[in-house]
N, C-alpha and C positions, 0 to 999 in steps of 0.2 A: 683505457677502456671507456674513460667517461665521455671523452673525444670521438667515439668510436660509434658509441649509444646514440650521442647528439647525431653525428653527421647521420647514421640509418637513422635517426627515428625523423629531422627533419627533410630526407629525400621522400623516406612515405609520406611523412605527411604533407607532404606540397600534390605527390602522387594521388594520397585518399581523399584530399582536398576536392582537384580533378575531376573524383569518380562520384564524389558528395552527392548524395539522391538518386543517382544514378541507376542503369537498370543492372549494373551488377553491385553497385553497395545494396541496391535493395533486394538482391537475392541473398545477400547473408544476416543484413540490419533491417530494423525502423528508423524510420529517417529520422535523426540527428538535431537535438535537441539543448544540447548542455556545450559545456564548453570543454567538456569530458571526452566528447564524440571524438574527433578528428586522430587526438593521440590515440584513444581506446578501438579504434578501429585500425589506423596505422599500424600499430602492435600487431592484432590478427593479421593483417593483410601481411606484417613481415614472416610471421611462423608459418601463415597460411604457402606462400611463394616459395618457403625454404623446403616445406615437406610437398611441397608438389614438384619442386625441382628434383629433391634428389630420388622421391620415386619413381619418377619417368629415368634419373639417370639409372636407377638400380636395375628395374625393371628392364631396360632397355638392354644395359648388361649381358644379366641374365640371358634374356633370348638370343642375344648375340652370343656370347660364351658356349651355349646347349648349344647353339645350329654350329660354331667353328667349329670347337670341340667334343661333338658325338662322335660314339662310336661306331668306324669303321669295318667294314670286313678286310682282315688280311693284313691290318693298318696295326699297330703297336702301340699300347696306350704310351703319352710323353710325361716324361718323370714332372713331377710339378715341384717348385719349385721353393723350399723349405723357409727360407728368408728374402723379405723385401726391407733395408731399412728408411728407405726414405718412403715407398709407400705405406707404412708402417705411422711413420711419424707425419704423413698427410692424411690419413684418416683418423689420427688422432688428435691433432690438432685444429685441423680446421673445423669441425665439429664442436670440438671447446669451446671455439671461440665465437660460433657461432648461439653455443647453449647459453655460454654466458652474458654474451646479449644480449639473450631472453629473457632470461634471470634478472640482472640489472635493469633491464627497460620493464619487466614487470614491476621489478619490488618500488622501483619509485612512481610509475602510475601509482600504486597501491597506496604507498606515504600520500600522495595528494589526495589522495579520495578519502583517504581518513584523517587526514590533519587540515582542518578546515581553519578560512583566514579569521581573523582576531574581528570584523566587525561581520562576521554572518548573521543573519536575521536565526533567531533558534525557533525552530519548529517539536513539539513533543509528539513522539506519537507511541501508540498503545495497542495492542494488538492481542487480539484472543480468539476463538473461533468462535464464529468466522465472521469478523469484523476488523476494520479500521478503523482507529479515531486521531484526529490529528487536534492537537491545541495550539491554536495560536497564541504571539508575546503578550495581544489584548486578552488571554484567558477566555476567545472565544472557539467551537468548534462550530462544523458547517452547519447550518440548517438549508442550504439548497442541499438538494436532491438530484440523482438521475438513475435514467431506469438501466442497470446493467444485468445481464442476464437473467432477464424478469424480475428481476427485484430493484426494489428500490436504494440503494446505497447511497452514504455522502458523497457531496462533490466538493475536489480539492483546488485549491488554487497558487499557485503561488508569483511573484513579481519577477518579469523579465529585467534580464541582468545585474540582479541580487542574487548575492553570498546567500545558501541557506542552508542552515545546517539541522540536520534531524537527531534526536535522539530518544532511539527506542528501547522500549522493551517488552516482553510478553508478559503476557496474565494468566497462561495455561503452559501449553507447548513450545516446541520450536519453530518459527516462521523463517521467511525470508522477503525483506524488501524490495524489489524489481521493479525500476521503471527502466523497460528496454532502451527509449529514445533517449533516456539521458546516461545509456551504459553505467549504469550505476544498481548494486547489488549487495545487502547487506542481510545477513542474519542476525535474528533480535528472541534474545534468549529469556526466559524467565527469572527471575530474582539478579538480574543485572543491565546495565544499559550500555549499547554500543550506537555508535557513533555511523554519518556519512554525511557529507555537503556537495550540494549544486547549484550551479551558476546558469540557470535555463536562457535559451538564446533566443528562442523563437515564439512569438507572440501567436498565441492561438484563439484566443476570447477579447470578448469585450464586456463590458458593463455595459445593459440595457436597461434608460432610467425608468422606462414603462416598467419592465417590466420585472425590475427588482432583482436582475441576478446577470451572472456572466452567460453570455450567448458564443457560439464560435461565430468566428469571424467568416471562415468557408464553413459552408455547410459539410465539404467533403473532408474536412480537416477536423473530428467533432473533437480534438484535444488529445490525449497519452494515458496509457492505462498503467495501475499501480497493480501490480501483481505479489500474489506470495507463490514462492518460487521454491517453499519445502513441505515437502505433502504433509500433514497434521491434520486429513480426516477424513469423512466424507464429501463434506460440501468446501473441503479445501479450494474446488477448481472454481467455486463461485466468490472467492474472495478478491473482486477486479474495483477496482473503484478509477471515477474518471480522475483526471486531473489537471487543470487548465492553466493556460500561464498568460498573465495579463500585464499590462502597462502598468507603470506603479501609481499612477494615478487612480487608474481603474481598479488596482488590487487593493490602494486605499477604502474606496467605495464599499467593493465587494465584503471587509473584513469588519466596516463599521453595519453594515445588516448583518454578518451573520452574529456579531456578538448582541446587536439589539432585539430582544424577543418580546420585549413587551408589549408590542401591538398584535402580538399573535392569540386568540383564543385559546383556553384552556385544552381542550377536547380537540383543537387541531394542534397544538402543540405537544399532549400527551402522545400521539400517532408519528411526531414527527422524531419526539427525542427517542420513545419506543424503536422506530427506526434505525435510528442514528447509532443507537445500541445496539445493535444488532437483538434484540429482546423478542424478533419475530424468526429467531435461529431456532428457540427451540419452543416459543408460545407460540400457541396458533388463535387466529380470534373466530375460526370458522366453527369450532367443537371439533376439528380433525386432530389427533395423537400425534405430541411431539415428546419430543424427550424430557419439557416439561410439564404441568399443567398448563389448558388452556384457560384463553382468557373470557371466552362466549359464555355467558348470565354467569359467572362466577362472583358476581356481585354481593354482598350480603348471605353468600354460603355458608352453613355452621363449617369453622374451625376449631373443633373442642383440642385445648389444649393452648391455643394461641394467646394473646394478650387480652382482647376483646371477643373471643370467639367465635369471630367471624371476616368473612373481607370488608373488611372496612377502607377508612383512608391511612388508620394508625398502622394495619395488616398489610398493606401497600408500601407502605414506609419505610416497616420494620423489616419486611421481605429487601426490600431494594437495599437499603445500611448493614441490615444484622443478617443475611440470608439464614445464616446456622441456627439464629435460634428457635425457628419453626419451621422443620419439613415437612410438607404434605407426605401423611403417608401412604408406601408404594411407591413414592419417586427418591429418585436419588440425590445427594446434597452438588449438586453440581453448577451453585450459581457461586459466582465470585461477588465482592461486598463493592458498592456505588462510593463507600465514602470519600467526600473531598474530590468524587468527578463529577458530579450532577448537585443543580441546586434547591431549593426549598421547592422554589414554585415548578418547577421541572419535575420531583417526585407528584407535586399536588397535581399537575396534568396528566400524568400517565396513571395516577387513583381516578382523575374524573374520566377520560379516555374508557381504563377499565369499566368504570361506570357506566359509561353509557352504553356500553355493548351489551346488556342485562334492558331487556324492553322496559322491563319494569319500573328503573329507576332512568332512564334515559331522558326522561321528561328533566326531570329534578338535575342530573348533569348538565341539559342544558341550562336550566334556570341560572346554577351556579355560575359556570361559567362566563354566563352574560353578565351577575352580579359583580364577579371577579373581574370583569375589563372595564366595567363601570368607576370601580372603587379604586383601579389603577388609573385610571382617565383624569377622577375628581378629588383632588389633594383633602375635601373637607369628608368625604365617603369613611362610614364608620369600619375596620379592617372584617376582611371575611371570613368567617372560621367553618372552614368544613369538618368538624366534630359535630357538630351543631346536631340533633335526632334528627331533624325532617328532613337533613341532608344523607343519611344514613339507612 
């Protein structure tokens, strides 16, 4: 059988090899991306051939059978005929063995796409609605950006012909992982983590040293989209993020910016991790109604009952680590808790970001801010404490 598997599965795949890009591989795929592609398409093209052959044989049959044997006038219907054993034992068998085929040449595709090699690069990734986040081995995640169906989402990258192995899991519902070009699809559950590795073949970006981030190479090529591929919600269908695959050289580059943030502004770095969180799923910073409170002049608003009793920087904090222990009320407790994925100065920019959308205190966000990149700048600068009243 296993003789059997190899010889079809290596005639298709020299066959889908062939057809590679092609205008009929790309009337069923995206072009081919992983090392996955070739067998993972040779598979379909085998089942796809086998059920297009014996429909036309069946079908063809049939019409053939109705036109011989309709019925005559005057003509005698003919006795049919109660037992065939060898036909019998040809549509039982060859069928088997054709199933079993399938069977087999699936279940060990499968085994590889889940049993990833012993030196993969591990990628973590996190998923909730309706965001991705991916961490890299340096404990960094993306701060580029690109704009996918109107929004702003992270962009992914990963290094051409590296092992890379993902391991996910949800924060809410049930997702599913989908990047088409590298045939690879995996569901990622809550309170557990499942597994998938890829070997990406095709270089689509570059690192541009102007201009601080990966660029595509053709402009007609803008890289591969990562999709959730199980409905979990409204804005399920807007959960695409890019994702590029770059030299290892360049994806060295690319991974030492995203984990370095410290030349970034407070107030532009509160907008960007705010992003990266997906925190504009359900804040709005315009005063338009989301399903959480928004963020426009909520600056300094009494919250009786809170720590401080009001939004502050400690309110900001406390909401992002403890969400449970202050709900605004009228809304519902439906934020999950930041801790151990977001860092000190990461919450401090999304409280000063907060801040400055509030006219009032916008002045003062920036002051801060500017103090904060001064005092990260100047090793002798006394530390800055946004508690401080006149920062409040």
């Amino acid at each position: 059988m296993i003789d059997l598997i190899n010889t079809s599965s290596s005639i298709i795949n020299t066959a889908s090899g062939a057809l590679a890009d092609s205008w009929w591989t790309r009337m069923w795929f995206r072009h081919s991306g992983s090392t996955f592609a070739p067998s993972t398409d040779a598979l379909y093209y085998y089942i796809f051939f086998i059920s297009a052959f014996f429909f036309v044989l069946l079908m063809g049959l049939l019409v053939y059978f109705g036109i011989k044997y309709r019925r005559r006038p005057g003509v005698a219907a003919p006795l049919s005929p109660a037992h065939n054993t060898k036909l019998e034992i040809a549509w039982s068998v060859i069928p088997a063995i054709l199933f079993a085929v399938m069977f087999f040449w699936g279940a060990r595709s499968y085994l590889k796409m889940v049993v990833s090699p012993s030196d993969s690069e591990v990628i973590q990734v996190s998923v909730w609605r309706w965001q991705w986040e991916w961490v890299y081995p340096n404990g960094a995640t993306p701060i580029q950006n690109e704009k996918v169906n109107d929004r702003e989402m992270p962009f992914f990258a990963l290094p051409v012909d590296t092992n890379v192995k993902f391991v996910m899991s949800s924060q809410d519902v049930i997702h599913s992982f989908y990047i088409p070009e590298f045939r690879i699809k995996r569901d990622c559950f809550p309170n557990r983590y499942t597994t998938v590795w890829v070997r990406p073949t095709q270089v689509t970006h570059r690192w541009d040293e102007d201009l601080e981030k990966a660029v595509p190479i053709d402009p007609r090529n803008p890289g591969y989209y990562l999709f959730c591929a199980e409905y979990c919600g409204d804005q399920h269908s807007q959960m695409a993020n890019r994702v590029a695959v770059l030299t290892r050289t360049d994806y060295q580059k690319w991974l030492e910016a995203q984990a370095d943030t410290s030349s970034i502004p407070l107030i532009e770095l509160g907008l960007l991790v705010s992003r990266n969180n997906g925190c504009f799923a359900c804040h709005s910073v315009d005063g338009s109604r989301g399903s959480a409170p928004t963020w426009q002049n909520i600056w300094n608003q009494p919250r009786p009952g809170s720590r401080d009793g009001k939004v502050d920087f400690n309110y900001v904090r406390e909401s992002i680590l403890e969400p449970g222990v202050f709900v605004v009320p009228g809304w519902p407790n439906n934020m999950m808790s930041y801790q151990g994925r977001i860092t000190d100065r990461e919450i401090l920019a999304i409280a000063t970001y907060i801040q400055s959308l509030n006219p009032e205190f916008a002045a003062q966000a920036q002051e801060f801010s500017r103090q904060e990149m001064e005092a990260q700048e100047s090793e002798d600068a006394d530390p800055i404490d946004p508690l401080e009243p006149e920062m409040n």
